[in-house]
C-alpha positions as CSV (number, residue, x, y, z in Angstrom):
1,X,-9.1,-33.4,-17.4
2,X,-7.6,-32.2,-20.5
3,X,-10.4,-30.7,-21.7
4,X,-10.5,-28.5,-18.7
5,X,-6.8,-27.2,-19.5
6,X,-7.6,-26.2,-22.7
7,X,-10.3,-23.8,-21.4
8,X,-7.3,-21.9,-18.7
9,X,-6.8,-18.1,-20.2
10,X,-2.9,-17.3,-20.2
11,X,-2.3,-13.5,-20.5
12,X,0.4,-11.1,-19.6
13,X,-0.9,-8.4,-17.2
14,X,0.0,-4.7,-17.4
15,X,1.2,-3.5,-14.4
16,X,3.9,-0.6,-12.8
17,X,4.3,0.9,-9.5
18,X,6.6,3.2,-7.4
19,X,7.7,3.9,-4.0
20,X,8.9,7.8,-2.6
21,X,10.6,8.6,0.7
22,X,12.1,10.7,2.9
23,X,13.6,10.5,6.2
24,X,14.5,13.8,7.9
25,X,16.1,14.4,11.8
26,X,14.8,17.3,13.3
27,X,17.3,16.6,16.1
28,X,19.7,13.9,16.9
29,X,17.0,12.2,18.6
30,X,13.7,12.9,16.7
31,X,13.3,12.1,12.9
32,X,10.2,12.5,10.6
33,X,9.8,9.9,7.3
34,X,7.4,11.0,4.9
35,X,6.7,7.8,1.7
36,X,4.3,7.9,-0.6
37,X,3.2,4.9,-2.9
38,X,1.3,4.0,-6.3
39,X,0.4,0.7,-7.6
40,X,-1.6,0.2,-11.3
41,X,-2.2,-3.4,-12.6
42,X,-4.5,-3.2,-15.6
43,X,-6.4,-6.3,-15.5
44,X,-7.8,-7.4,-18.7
45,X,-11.9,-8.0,-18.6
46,X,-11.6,-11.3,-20.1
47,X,-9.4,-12.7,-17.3
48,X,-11.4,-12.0,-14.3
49,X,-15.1,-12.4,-13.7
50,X,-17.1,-9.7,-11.9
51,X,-17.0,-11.3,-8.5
52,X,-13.1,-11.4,-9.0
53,X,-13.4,-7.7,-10.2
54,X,-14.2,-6.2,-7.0
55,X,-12.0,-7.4,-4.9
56,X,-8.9,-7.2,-7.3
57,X,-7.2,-3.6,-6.9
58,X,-6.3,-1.6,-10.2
59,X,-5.2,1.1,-8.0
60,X,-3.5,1.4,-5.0
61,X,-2.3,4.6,-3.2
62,X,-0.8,4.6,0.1
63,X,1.0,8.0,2.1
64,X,2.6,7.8,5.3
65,X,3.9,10.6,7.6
66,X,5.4,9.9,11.0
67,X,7.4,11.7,13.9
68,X,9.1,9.3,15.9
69,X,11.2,10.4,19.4
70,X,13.9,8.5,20.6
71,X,14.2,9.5,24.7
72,X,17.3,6.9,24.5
73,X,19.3,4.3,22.5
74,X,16.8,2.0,22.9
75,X,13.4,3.3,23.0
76,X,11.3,4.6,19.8
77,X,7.9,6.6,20.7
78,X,5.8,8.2,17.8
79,X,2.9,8.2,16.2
80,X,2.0,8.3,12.3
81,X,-0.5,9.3,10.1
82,X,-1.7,6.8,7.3
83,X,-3.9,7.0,4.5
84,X,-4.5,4.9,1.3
85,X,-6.9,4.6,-1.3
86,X,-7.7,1.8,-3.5
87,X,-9.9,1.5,-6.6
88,X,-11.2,-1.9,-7.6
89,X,-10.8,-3.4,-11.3
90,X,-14.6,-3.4,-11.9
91,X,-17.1,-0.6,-11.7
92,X,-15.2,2.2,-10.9
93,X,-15.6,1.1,-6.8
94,X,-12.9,3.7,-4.4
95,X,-12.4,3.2,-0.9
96,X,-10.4,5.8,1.2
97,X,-9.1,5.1,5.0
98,X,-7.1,7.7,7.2
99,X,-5.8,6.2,10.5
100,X,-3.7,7.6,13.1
101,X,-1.2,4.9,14.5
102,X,0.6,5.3,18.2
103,X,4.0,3.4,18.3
104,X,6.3,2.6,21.4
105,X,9.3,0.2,21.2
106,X,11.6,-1.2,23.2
107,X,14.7,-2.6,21.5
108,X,16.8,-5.1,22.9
């Protein structure tokens, strides 16, 4: 049991991110957000394995821009565009998605 706690790898990691946004109303009852994020964690080799490596995220980047009616109080219609890429900590691997998301709420 010991002998397996002497093997465990304690390090710090390196690691900063920031967030951006932006609310705007086009009229009392329409408004626009635009954020924008970034996320780097610089994961030493020693500490994760290669199967760990491509799942782990050493970069993260995420936008959102939305325009969301309110036809009353109570009721929020929009839609929003998304996109986000990510690039794992081994091999250089990116991924990009773009979505377009439809919202309607009903707050009570």
């Amino acid at each position: 049991m010991f002998a397996a706690a002497a093997n465990v790898i304690v390090r710090p990691l390196f690691r900063y991110g920031y967030a951006l946004g932006y609310q705007h109303f086009w009229l009392p009852n329409l408004r626009s957000t635009a954020t924008y994020g970034y996320a780097y964690t610089g994961y030493p080799t020693s500490l994760i394995g290669p199967t760990q490596g491509v799942v782990s995220n050493r970069v993260l980047q995420t936008a959102h821009f939305n325009l969301i009616w309110s036809p009353v109080a109570f009721i929020d219609a929009g839609v929003e565009f998304f996109w986000g890429q990510r690039q794992v900590a081994s091999a250089g691997i990116k991924g990009d998605e773009e979505t377009l998301i439809g919202k309607f709420r009903v707050k009570f």
